[in-house]
C-alpha positions in Angstrom: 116.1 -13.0 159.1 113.9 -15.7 160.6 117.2 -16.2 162.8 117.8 -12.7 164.1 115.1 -12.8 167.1 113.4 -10.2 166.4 109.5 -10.7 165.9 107.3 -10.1 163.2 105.8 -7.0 164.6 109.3 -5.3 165.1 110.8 -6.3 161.5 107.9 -4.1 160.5 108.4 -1.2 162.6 112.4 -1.8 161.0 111.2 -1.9 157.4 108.8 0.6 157.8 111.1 3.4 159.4 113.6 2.4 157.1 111.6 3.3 154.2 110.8 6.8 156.3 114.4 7.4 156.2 115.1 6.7 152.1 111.8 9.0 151.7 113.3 11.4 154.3 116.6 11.1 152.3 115.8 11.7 149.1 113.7 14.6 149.6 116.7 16.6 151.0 118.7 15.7 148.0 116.1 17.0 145.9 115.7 20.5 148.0 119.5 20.7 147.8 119.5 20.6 143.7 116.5 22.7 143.4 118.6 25.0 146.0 122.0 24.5 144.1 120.3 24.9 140.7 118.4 28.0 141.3 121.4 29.7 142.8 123.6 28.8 139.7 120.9 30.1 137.1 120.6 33.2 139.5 124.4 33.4 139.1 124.5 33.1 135.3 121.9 35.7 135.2 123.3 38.3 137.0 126.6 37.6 135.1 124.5 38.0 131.7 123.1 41.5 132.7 126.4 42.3 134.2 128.1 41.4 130.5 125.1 43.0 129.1 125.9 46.2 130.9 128.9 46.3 130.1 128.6 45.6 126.5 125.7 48.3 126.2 127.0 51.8 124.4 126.4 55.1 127.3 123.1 56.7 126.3 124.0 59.7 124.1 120.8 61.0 124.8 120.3 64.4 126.7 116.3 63.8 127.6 114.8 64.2 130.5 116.7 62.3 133.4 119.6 60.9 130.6 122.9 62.3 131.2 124.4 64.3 128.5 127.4 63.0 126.6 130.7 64.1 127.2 132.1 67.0 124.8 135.6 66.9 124.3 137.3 69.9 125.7 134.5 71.5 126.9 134.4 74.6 129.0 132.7 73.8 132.1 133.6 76.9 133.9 132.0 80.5 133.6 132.8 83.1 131.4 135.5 84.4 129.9 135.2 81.2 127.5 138.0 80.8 124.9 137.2 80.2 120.8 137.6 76.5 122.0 140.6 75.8 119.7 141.6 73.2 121.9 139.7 69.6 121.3 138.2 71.0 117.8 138.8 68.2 115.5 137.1 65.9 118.3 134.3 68.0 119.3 133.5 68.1 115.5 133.9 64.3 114.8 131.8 64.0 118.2 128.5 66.0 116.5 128.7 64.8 113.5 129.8 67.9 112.1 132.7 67.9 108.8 136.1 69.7 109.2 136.2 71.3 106.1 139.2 72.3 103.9 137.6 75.5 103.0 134.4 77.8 103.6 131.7 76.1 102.3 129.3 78.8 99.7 125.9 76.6 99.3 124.9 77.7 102.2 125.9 81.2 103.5 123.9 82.8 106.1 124.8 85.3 109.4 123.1 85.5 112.7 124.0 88.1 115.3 124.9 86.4 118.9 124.7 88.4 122.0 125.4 86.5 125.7 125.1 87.9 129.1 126.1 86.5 132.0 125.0 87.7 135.7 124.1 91.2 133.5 127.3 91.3 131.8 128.0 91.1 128.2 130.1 87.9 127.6 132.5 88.1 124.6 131.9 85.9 121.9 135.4 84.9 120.5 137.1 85.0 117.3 138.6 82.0 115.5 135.5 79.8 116.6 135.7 76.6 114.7 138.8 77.2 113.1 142.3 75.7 113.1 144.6 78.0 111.3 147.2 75.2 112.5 145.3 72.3 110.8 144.0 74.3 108.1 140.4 73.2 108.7 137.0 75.1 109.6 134.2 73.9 110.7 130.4 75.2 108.4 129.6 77.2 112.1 132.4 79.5 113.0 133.7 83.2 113.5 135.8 85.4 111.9 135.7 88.1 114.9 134.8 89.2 118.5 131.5 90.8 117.0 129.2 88.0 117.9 128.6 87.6 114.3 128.4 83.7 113.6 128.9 82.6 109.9 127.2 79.6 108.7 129.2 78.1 105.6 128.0 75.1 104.1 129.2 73.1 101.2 125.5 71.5 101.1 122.3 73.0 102.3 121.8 71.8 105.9 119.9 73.3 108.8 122.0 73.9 111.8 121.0 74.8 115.3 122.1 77.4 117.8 123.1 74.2 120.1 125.3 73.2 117.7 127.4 76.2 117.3 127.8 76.2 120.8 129.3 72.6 121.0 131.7 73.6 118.2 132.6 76.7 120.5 132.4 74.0 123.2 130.4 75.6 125.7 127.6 73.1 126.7 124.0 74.8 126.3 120.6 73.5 127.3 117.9 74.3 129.1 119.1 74.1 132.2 123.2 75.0 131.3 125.6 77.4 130.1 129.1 76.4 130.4 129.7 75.9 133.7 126.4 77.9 134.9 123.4 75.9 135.7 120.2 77.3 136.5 118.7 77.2 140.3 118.8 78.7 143.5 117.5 82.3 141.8 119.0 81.9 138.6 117.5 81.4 134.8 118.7 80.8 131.4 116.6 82.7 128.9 116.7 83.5 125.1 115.2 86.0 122.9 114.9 85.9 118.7 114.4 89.4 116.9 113.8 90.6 120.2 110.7 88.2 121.2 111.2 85.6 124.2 111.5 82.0 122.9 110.6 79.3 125.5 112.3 75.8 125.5 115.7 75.2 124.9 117.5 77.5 123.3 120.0 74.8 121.9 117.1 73.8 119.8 116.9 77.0 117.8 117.1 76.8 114.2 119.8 79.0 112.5 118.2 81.6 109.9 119.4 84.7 108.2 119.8 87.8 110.1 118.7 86.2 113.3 119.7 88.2 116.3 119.7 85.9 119.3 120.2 86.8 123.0 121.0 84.3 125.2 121.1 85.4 129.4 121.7 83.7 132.4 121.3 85.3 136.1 118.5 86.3 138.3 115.6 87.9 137.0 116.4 91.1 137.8 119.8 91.0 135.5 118.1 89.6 132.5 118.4 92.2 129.8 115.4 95.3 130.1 115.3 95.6 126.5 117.2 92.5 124.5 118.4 93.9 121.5 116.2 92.9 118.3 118.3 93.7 115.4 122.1 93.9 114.3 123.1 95.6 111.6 125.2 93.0 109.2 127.9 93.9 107.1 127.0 92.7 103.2 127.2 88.9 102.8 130.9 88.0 101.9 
C-alpha cells in the first residue's frame, strides 16, 4: 500500500467509505430477509386458514345471522305442497329422526294442524312421512288430508311442530314458510287452542289434542277467529 501514492489522509477516506458501504450492504440484506420472511409466514398463514376453512363442517345452526342447513327435497315454493315423499329417507336421516318399520305405540298422541296462506286454507297432505314403497314411516306423519298429525313413537320423546314440518319438508321458522318469507306487509303467525304464541312457531312442543294454526299474509288475512279446538276421532 505504501507504493500506491495515495496519502495517508486519502487511504482513510478509502477505508472509511468502504466500511460505509459493507454497513450499507448488510443492512439491505437484512431488510430483504425480514421482507422475504414475513411475506412467507404471511403466506403460510393465509394457506392455514384457507385449509382451515376448508376443513371446517357448514354451520348447522339456524340462529340469528347463521344460514339454515339444507333440507333435502325441500319445497321452497308456495302452497299447494306435496306429502314430501320425495327425499324422505334423507330428510329423516338429516334430523335425526328413525325410519321406522312400523308405527311406534309408546308414545301416541294427535294434534289438529290448520295452515293458511294469503287467507286461504292450505291442505295438509296425506301419506306425510310415509313410504308405502320402502315400507317405512317416520314417529310424525299422516294418515289423511284432515290436518290430523299422528305422533307414533316406539320411545317416549318430545317432538316439535318444526320437526313435523321438515319431515313434510316444508321449511318453517320465524321468518319462513316454504317458499314464503315474511316482509314487505307480510307475517307469519301461530295460534295454540286458539291463543296467539309469539316466537317461532317451529319451536312448539307437540302435546295431545293441540290444535295449531299456523298463517302467513298481511294482517288483514290473518284468521278473525283461529279455530281453538278439533274434534278427534278416538285414539287408534
Amino acid at each position: 500500500m505504501a507504493g500506491d501514492g495515495l496519502s495517508t489522509d486519502a487511504r482513510r477516506r478509502l477505508a472509511f467509505a468502504g466500511g460505509v458501504a459493507v454497513v450499507l450492504a448488510i443492512v439491505v440484506v437484512m431488510v430483504a430477509l425480514t421482507a422475504g420472511g414475513g411475506s412467507s409466514g404471511d403466506s403460510a398463514g393465509a394457506g392455514s386458514s384457507a385449509r382451515s376453512s376448508a376443513a371446517a363442517p357448514a354451520t348447522t345452526a339456524a340462529g340469528a345471522g347463521a344460514a339454515a342447513p339444507a333440507l333435502p327435497g325441500a319445497q321452497t315454493g308456495p302452497p299447494p305442497w306435496t306429502n314430501g315423499g320425495g327425499g324422505l329417507a334423507a330428510r329423516l336421516r338429516a334430523i335425526g329422526l328413525p325410519a321406522l318399520p312400523e308405527e311406534g305405540t309408546v308414545l301416541h298422541i294427535h294434534q289438529h294442524l290448520d295452515v293458511f296462506v294469503n287467507g286461504r286454507r292450505a291442505q295438509v297432505p296425506a301419506g306425510i312421512g310415509i313410504d308405502p314403497q320402502l315400507q317405512f314411516i317416520s314417529p310424525l306423519h299422516t294418515h289423511d288430508t284432515t290436518g290430523t298429525l299422528h305422533v307414533e313413537s316406539p320411545q317416549p320423546a318430545t317432538f316439535t311442530l318444526g320437526q313435523f314440518f321438515e319431515v313434510w319438508g316444508v321449511p318453517l321458522s320465524a321468518r319462513q314458510l316454504g317458499g314464503l318469507r315474511v316482509g314487505g306487509g307480510r307475517v307469519l303467525r301461530e295460534w295454540v287452542n286458539g291463543r296467539p304464541v309469539s316466537g317461532d312457531p317451529a319451536a312448539t312442543k307437540l302435546a295431545s289434542h293441540q290444535e295449531i294454526v299456523v298463517a302467513y299474509g298481511t294482517a288483514d288475512q290473518m284468521p278473525k277467529r283461529p279455530p281453538a279446538s278439533f274434534d278427534f276421532a278416538p285414539v287408534e
